[in-house]
Each structure stands twice: as structure tokens, then as C-alpha cells.
C-alpha positions as CSV (number, residue, x, y, z in Angstrom):
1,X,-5.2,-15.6,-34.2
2,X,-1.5,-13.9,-35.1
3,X,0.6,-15.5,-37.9
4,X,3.3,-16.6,-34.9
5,X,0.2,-19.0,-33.9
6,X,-0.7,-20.4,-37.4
7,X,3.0,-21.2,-37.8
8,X,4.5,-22.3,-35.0
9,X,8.6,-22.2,-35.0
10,X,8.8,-19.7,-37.9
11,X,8.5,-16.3,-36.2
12,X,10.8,-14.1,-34.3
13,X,10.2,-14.1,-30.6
14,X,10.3,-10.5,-30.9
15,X,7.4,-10.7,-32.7
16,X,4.8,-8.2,-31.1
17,X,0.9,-9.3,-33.2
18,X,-0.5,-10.9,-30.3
19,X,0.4,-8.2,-27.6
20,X,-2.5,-6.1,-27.4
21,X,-2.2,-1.8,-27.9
22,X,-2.6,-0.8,-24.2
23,X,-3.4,2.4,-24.1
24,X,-1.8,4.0,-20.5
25,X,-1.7,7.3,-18.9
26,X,2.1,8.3,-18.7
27,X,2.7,11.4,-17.0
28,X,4.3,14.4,-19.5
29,X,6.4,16.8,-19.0
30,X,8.6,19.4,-21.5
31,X,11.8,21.1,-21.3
32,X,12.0,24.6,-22.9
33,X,16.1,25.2,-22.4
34,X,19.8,24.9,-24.2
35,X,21.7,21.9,-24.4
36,X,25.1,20.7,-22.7
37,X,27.1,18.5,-25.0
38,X,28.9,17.2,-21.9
39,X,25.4,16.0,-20.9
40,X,25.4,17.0,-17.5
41,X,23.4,20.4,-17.5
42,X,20.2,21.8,-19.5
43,X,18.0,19.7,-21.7
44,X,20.3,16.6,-21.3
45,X,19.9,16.6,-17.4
46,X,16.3,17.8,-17.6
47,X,15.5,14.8,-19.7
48,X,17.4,12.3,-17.5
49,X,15.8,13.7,-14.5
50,X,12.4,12.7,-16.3
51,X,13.0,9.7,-17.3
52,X,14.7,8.7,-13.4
53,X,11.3,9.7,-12.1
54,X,9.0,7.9,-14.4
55,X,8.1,11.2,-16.2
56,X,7.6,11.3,-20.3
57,X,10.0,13.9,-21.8
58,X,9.6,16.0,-24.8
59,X,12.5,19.5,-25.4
60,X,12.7,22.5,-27.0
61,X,16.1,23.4,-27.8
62,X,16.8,26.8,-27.0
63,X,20.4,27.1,-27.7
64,X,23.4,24.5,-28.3
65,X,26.3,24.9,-26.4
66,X,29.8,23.7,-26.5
67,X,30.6,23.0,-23.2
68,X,32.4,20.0,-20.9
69,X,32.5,20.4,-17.1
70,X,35.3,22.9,-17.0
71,X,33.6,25.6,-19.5
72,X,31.2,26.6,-21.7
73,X,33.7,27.3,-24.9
74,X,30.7,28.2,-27.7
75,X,27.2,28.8,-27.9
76,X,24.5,29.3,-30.8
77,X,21.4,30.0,-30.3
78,X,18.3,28.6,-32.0
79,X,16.0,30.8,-34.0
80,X,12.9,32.2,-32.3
81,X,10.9,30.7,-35.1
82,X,12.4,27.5,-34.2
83,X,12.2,27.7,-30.6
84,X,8.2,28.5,-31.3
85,X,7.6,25.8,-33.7
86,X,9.3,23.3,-31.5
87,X,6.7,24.1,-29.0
88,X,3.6,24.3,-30.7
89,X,4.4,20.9,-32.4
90,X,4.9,18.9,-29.4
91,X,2.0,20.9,-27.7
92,X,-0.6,20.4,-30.4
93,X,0.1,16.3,-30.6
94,X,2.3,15.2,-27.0
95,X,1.0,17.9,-24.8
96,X,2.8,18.1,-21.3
97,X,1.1,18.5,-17.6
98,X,4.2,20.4,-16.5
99,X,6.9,22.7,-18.6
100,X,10.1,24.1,-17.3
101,X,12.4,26.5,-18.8
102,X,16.2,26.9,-18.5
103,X,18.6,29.1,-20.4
104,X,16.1,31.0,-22.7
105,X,19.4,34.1,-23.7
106,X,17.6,36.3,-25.0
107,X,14.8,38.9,-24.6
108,X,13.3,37.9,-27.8
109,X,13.2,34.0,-26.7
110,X,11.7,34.7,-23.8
111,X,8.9,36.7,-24.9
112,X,8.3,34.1,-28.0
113,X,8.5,31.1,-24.8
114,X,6.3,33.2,-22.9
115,X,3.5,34.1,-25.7
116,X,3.2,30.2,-26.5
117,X,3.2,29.3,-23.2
118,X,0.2,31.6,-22.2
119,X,-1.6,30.2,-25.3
120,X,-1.5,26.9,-25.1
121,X,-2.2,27.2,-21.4
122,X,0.0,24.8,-19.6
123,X,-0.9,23.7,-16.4
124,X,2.0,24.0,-14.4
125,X,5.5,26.0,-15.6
126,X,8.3,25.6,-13.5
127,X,11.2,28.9,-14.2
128,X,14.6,28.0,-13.4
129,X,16.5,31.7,-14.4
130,X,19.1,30.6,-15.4
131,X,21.9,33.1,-15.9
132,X,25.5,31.8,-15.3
133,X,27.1,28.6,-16.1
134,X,28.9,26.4,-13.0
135,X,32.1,27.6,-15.0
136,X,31.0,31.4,-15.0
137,X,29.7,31.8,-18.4
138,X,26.8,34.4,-19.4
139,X,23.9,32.3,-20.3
140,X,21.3,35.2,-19.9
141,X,22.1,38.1,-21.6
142,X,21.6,41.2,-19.2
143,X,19.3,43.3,-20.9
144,X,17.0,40.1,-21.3
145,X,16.3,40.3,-17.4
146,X,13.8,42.9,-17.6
147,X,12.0,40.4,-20.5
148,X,12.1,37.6,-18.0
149,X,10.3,39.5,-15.2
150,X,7.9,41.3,-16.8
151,X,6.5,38.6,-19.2
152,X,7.9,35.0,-17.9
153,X,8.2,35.1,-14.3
154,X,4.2,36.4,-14.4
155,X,3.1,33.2,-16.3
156,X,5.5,30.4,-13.5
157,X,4.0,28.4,-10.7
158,X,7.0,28.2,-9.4
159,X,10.9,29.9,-9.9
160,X,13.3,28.4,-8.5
161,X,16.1,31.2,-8.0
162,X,19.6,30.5,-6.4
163,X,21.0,33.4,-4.4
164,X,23.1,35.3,-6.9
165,X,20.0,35.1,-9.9
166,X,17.0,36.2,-6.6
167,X,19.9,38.9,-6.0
168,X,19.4,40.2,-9.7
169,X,15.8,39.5,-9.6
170,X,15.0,41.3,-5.9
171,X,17.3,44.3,-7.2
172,X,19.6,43.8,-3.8
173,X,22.4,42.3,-2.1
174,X,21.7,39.1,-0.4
175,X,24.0,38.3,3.3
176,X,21.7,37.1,5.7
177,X,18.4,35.1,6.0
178,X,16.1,38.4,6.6
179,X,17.8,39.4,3.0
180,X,17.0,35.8,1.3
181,X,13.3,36.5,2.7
182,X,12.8,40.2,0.6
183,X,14.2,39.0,-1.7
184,X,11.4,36.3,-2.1
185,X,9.0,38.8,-1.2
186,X,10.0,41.2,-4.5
187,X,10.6,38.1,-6.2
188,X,6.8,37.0,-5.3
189,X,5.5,40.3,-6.7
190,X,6.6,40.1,-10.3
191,X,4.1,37.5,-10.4
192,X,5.0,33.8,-9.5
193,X,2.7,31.5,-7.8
194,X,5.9,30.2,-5.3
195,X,9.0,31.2,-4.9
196,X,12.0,28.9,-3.9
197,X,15.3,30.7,-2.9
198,X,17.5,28.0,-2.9
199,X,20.4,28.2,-0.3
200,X,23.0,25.8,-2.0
201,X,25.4,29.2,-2.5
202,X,25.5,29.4,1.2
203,X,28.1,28.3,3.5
204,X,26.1,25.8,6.5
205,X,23.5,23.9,6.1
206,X,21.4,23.8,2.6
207,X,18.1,25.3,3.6
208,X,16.7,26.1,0.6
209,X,13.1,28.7,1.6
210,X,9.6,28.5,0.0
211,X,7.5,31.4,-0.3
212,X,4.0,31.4,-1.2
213,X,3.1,34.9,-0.6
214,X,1.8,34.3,2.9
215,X,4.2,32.0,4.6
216,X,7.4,30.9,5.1
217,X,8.7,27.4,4.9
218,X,12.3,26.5,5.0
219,X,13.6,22.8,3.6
220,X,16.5,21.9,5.3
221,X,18.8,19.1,3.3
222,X,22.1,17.6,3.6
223,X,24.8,19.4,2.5
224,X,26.8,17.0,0.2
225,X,30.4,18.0,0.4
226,X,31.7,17.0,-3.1
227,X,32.9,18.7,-6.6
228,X,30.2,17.3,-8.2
229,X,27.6,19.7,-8.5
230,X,27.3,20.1,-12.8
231,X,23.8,20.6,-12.9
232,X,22.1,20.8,-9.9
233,X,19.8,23.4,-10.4
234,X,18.7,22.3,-13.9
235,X,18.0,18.6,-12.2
236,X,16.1,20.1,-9.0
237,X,13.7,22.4,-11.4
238,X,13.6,19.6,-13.5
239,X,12.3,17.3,-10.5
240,X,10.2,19.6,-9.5
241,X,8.5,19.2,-12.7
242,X,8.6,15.6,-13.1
243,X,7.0,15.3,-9.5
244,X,4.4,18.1,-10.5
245,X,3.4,15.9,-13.8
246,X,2.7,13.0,-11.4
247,X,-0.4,14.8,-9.7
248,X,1.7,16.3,-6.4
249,X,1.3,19.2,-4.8
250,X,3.5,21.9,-5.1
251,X,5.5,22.1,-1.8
252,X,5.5,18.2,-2.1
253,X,7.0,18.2,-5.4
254,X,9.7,21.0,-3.8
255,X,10.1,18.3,-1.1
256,X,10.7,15.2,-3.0
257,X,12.7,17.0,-5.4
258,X,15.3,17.8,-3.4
259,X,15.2,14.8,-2.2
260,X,16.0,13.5,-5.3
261,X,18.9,15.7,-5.4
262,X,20.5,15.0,-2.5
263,X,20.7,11.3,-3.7
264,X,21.9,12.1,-7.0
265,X,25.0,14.1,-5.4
266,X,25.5,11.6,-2.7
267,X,26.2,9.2,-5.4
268,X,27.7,11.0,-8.1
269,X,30.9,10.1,-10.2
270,X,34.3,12.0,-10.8
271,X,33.1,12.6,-14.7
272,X,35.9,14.8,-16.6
273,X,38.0,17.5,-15.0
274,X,36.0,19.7,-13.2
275,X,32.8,20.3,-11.4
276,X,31.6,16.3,-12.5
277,X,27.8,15.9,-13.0
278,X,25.3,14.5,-10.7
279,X,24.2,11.0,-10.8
280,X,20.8,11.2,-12.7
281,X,20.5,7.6,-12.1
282,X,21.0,7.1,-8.2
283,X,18.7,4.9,-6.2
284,X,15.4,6.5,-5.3
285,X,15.0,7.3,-2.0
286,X,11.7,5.4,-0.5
287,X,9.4,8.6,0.4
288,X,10.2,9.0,-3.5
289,X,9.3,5.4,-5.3
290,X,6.3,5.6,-2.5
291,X,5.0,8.8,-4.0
292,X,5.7,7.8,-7.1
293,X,3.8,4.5,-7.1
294,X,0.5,6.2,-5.0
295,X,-0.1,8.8,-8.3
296,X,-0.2,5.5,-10.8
């Protein structure tokens, strides 16, 4: 019997001794990417996106940025020693089903990302290459893009290129849907499981196209006509992930994440003076809270 029981009237209500330590199985996922200090990109939306879908969060910081929704005005990167520790200490105690990476700036941080990676053998690693801010700022330095094919993209389940980064990974110009599907084709052959061009950079409906090295499958989506778009790919990848920690499929998770998105542009607020940030907390769609709810 707790203390609160002995002596009733002189304990807190907060007072926890008689709830009992349940022990439950909360789906984990990590983000290995910079930060935004105007919270609407990188680790800040990854985490956000976790915690929207009922997914655990743990980070590794990257690199800090300064940067608001009109421009990225500094960034500092972390020390590779740093980035590794940060990685092998949440590994070795949290673990995480799923990892995704973001801005990883350097050729040196992405082979350190990609060595821990392989050893500690994470299930599912989602690679968002991200190289260009919304306001046009470098976040991947050029000569790191050879690092990030030959020892990161080998390692992902699933990249998830927009058309100007599969246009620097593919090696050609992208104007037409035949282009966006070589491009996926030389983009499957560095080494990922799937590949997801997404069309969002296209004028038309936003078809974004799936490529598992043997078929095709294009998911079509609303095209949101708003400024608000700070973010988007982070928060997709970062879905993708969440959904992936909860025990769905692959193309499923690709599904529901852009679901997801969709929402969280449809419902997003003018936040500072340019491109404004996507709502991270919108309303879940129903296919999503049903998914959701089948996996616990």
C-alpha cells in the first residue's frame, strides 16, 4: 500500500506510487540531420513529424543553422566525432526501427553516418539528399556527392530525391516523365532498395513515382496551391519513417506519408515572411489514425 493510502489528504494528487511501471512497445525512430532554428525544416520538423504520428524520436545533430523562412544566414557544422558519438549512444541504449538522414554537408559526415549505420545495422534507413535550402542555400557541399552515392545511398531502403537532387544523382537533365523514370533507374543502381522521385518541382499534378527496380508506380496527390511549403521534404522522409517504425510496408508508408503531407499543407499557417512552414500538427486523415491504430 503507497504512503498516499496510509495518509489520506496529505499527498499531492500528482503523486504517481500507486501507478504501476507499464512497460509498452513504442515505436522508435532517429533523425540523423541539421537543425532549423526557425523550426520548420531538419531535425525540428523530423521530430514533430514523429511525435504527430505516434512515433518516439531520438536526433543526431548534424549541423546548426541559422536560418528563418526567408534564408539560411549561418551554418556550423558538428564535429564528425560528435555526429558518431551521438549515434552510437542513442543506438546502444534507445535503439530505433527506422533512421533517416537529412543534411549530412560533408563527405567526411557522410562516410562517419554511413560506417555507424552499417554497424549497428538498422532496419530500415530512409535518405532524404538533401542539397539546397527552400531559400537556395548549399546544404551539401558538391564534392560530398560522390561520398553520398557510393557509401550512403548503398546502405537506404528508400531515397527520396526531388527532381533537381535525382537530376544530380542520375547525372542528367530531367523535362519529361520518360527522364524522371532514368533517372530512377540510375538512381536505383547506386544501390537503394526504392526509389521515390518526387514530382512537387513540377508544374501539374504532384505525382510523385516509386521505383523498386522492377516496376513503376506513380502516387498521384493534391497539389496544394499555397507559399507554405518550409519543409516538405524533410516532413515526407520523415513520415515515411515514422510509418516504417510502425510495422508498414514500404509503398504503404510512401502512401500514407504523403498523405500526411498533403494535410499538413492544406492546413498550414502564414508563419514569418516567406515560404511559412507546414502544419506538423494538422488533423490525421482517417486511412492514417486507421493504420496507425491496426500496428498497436
Amino acid at each position: 500500500m503507497g504512503q498516499c493510502a496510509q495518509l489520506p489528504g496529505q499527498c499531492s494528487r500528482f503523486d504517481n506510487s500507486e501507478i504501476p511501471d507499464v512497460h509498452i512497445n513504442v515505436p522508435k525512430a532517429m533523425t540523423i540531420a541539421g537543425s532549423d532554428s526557425g523550426g520548420g525544416a531538419g531535425i525540428q520538423a523530423d521530430l514533430k513529424t514523429f511525435f504527430a504520428l505516434g512515433v518516439y524520436g531520438s536526433s543526431v545533430l548534424t549541423a546548426i543553422t541559422a536560418q528563418n523562412t526567408i534564408e539560411v544566414a549561418a551554418i556550423a557544422e558538428v564535429p564528425d566525432e560528435v555526429v558518431i558519438a551521438q549515434i552510437d549512444t542513442v543506438a546502444e541504449d534507445i535503439g530505433a526501427v527506422a533512421v533517416k538522414t537529412g543534411m549530412l554537408s560533408s563527405a567526411s559526415i557522410i562516410q562517419n553516418v554511413a560506417d555507424r549505420l552499417e554497424a549497428w545495422g538498422i532496419p530500415w534507413l530512409v535518405v532524404d539528399p538533401v542539397m539546397v535550402s527552400k531559400s537556395g542555400a548549399t546544404l551539401l557541399n558538391p564534392n560530398a556527392v560522390d561520398a553520398l552515392k557510393r557509401d550512403l545511398l548503398p546502405l537506404a531502403s528508400i531515397v527520396t530525391p526531388n527532381i533537381p537532387e535525382a537530376e544530380i544523382l542520375a547525372g542528367l537533365s530531367i523535362s519529361n516523365n520518360d527522364g524522371i523514370r532514368e533517372a530512377a533507374r540510375r538512381i536505383y543502381a547506386l544501390g537503394p532498395k526504392i526509389v521515390v522521385v518526387k514530382g512537387g518541382h513540377r508544374d501539374g499534378p504532384a505525382v510523385d513515382l516509386v521505383f523498386d527496380g522492377a516496376h513503376f508506380l506513380p502516387i498521384e496527390g493534391e497539389r496544394i496551391d499555397t507559399r507554405n511549403t518550409h519543409g516538405t521534404g524533410c516532413t515526407f522522409s520523415a513520415a515515411i519513417v515514422a510509418f516504417l517504425a510502425h510495422g508498414l510496408p514500404p509503398t504503404k508508408s510512401i502512401q500514407l506519408a504523403k498523405r500526411y503531407l498533403e494535410a499538413a499543407l492544406r492546413t498550414s499557417n502564414s508563419i514569418g515572411k516567406g515560404h511559412s512552414p507546414v502544419n506538423h500538427a494538422t488533423p490525421l486523415p482517417i486511412e492514417i489514425t486507421d493504420a496507425i491504430a491496426v500496428r498497436r
